[in-house]
N, C-alpha and C positions, 0 to 999 in steps of 0.2 A: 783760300785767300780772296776776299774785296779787296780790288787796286784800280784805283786811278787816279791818276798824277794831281794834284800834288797830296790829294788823299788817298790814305790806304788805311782799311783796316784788315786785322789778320786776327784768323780763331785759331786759338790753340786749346787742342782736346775736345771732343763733341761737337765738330763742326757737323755732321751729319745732322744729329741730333735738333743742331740750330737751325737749320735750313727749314727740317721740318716743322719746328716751333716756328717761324717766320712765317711759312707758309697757310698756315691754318689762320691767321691773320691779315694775310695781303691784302685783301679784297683789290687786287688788280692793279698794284702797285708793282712797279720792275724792284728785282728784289735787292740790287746795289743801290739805288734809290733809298729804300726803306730802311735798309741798314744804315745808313751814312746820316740820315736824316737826325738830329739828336734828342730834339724836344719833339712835341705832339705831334703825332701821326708818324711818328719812327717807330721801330723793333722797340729800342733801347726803354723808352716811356710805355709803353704798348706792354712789353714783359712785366715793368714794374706793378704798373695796374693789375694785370692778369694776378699775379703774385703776390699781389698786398691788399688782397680782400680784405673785410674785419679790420682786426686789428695783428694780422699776421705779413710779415715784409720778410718777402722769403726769391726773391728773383735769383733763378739759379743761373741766367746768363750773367757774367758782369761786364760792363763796359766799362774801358780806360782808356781814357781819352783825352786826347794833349787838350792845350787851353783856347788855342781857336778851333779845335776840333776838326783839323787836317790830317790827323793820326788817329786811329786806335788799333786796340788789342781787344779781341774777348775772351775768357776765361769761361770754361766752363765748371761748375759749383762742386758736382760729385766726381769730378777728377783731377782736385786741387793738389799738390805736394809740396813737400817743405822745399825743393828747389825750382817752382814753377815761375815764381818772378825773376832769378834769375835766370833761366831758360829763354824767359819772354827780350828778358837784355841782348841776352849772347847771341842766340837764334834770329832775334828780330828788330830790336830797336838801333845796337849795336852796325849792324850789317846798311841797315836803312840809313842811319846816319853817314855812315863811308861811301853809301851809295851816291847822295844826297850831295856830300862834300866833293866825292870827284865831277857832279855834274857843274857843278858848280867852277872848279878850276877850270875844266874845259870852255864856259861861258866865257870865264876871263880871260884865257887864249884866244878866243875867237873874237875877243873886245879889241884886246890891244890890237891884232893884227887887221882888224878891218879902220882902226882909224880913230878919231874923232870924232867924225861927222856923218850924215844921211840916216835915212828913215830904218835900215837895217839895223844900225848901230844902235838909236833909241829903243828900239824895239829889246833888242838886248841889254839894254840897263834898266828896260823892265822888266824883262826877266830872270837878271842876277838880282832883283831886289825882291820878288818873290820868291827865288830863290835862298835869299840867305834870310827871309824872315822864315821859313820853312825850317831851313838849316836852326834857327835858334828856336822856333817852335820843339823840335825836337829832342835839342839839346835839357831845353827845361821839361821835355816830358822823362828823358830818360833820368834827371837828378833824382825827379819826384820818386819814379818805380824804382832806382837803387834806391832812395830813402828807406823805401817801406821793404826790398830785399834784404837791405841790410838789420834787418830787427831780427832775421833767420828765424820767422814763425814757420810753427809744423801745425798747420788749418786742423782744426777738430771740428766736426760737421757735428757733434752730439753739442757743439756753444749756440747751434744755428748760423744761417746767412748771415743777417743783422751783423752780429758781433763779429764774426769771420772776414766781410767787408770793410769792418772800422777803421783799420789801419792803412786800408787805402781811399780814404778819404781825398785828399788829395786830386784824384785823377778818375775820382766816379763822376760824373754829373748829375748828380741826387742828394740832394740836403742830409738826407736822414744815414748816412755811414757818418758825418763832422758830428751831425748831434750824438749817436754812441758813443764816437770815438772821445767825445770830451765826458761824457757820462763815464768811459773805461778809464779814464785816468782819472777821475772823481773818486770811483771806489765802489761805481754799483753796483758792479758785475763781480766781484771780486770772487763768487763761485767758479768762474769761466775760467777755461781753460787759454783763453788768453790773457785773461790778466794774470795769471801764473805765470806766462811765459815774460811779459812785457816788465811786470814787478814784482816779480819773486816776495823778495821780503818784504817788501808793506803786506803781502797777500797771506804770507806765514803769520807775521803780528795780525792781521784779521779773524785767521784759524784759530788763534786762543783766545777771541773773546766772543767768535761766533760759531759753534759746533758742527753747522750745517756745512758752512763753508770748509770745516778743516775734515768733514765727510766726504764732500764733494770732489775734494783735491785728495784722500787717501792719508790724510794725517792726523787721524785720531787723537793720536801719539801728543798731536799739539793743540789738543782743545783744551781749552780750561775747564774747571768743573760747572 
């Protein structure tokens, strides 16, 4: 775990792994620094390039990450499972929030009883107000990740990164998971093994008018001639 207050981000699965993928890249950067960082000269951007040679976008770290970017989680790619975002909830968003919300009550115990007035006191309604934009930063990060929990995808690594990513749009900081993701409910991808999951039957009506696709998904059975 990366923590410090009022950012924290936290790896689940392959943190080892990511340490050392960070590290090959420092060049002499403290390494809570470079992870935290979002844009240019962070991990996050750093992995993307390393990974999106060509015309291939393949970053198997992923980052998700609330909307001021006081929070995240990383994922790592080759140890994805169909209950990993909920885990990421229960384990870690969940917990932080309660955390978060009791430090918060206690603020305002320590408000009321010191008073009205002096320099302690403002001090403290500066800090219950970073604290409850925290608090609601939070709150919207975890809508977003049940959002995308509650689709109950089980990740196929044979669709690729790319498309594996899409449905967490949302809560990547990277253009190109919205652009797939509005390409998956288009109907591009309709080989994939998530747009199976996400629309079943548009995906079977596509199976009988394109062969490839009703191969791809094991339904022969429904291609047309």
């Amino acid at each position: 775990m990366i923590n410090q207050a009022p950012y924290s981000s936290t790896i689940i699965k392959g943190g080892a792994l990511l340490e050392r993928e960070a590290c090959k890249i420092l060049d002499g950067q403290e390494l809570r620094d470079y992870f935290r960082r979002p844009a240019g000269g962070g991990f996050w951007m750093d992995h993307v390039k390393r990974c999106s040679k060509s015309r291939r976008k393949a970053p198997i770290y992923w980052h998700l990450r609330s909307a001021r970017g006081n929070y995240g989680l990383w994922l790592y790619y080759h140890r994805l499972d169909k209950d990993i975002l909920f885990k990421a909830l229960v384990n870690y968003v969940e917990p932080r929030i309660r955390l978060e919300e009791d430090r918060l009550k206690t603020l305002r115990s320590r408000k009321e009883a010191a008073g009205s007035s002096g320099r302690d006191v403002r001090q403290m309604e500066k800090d219950m107000d970073r604290r409850e934009q925290f608090v609601s930063e939070l709150r919207d990060f975890e809508e977003k990740l049940r959002r995308a929990a509650d689709l109950h995808l089980d990740f196929d690594l044979n669709d690729g990164v790319i498309l594996n990513i899409a449905p967490l749009w949302e809560l990547v900081p990277w253009k190109e998971p919205k652009k797939y993701w509005d390409e998956l409910e288009e109907g591009k991808y309709d080989w994939s093994r998530m747009a199976f999951q996400l629309w079943p039957e548009r995906v079977k009506e596509a199976c009988k008018k394109d062969r490839s696709i009703a191969i791809a998904h094991g339904l022969i059975n429904e291609a047309g001639p």
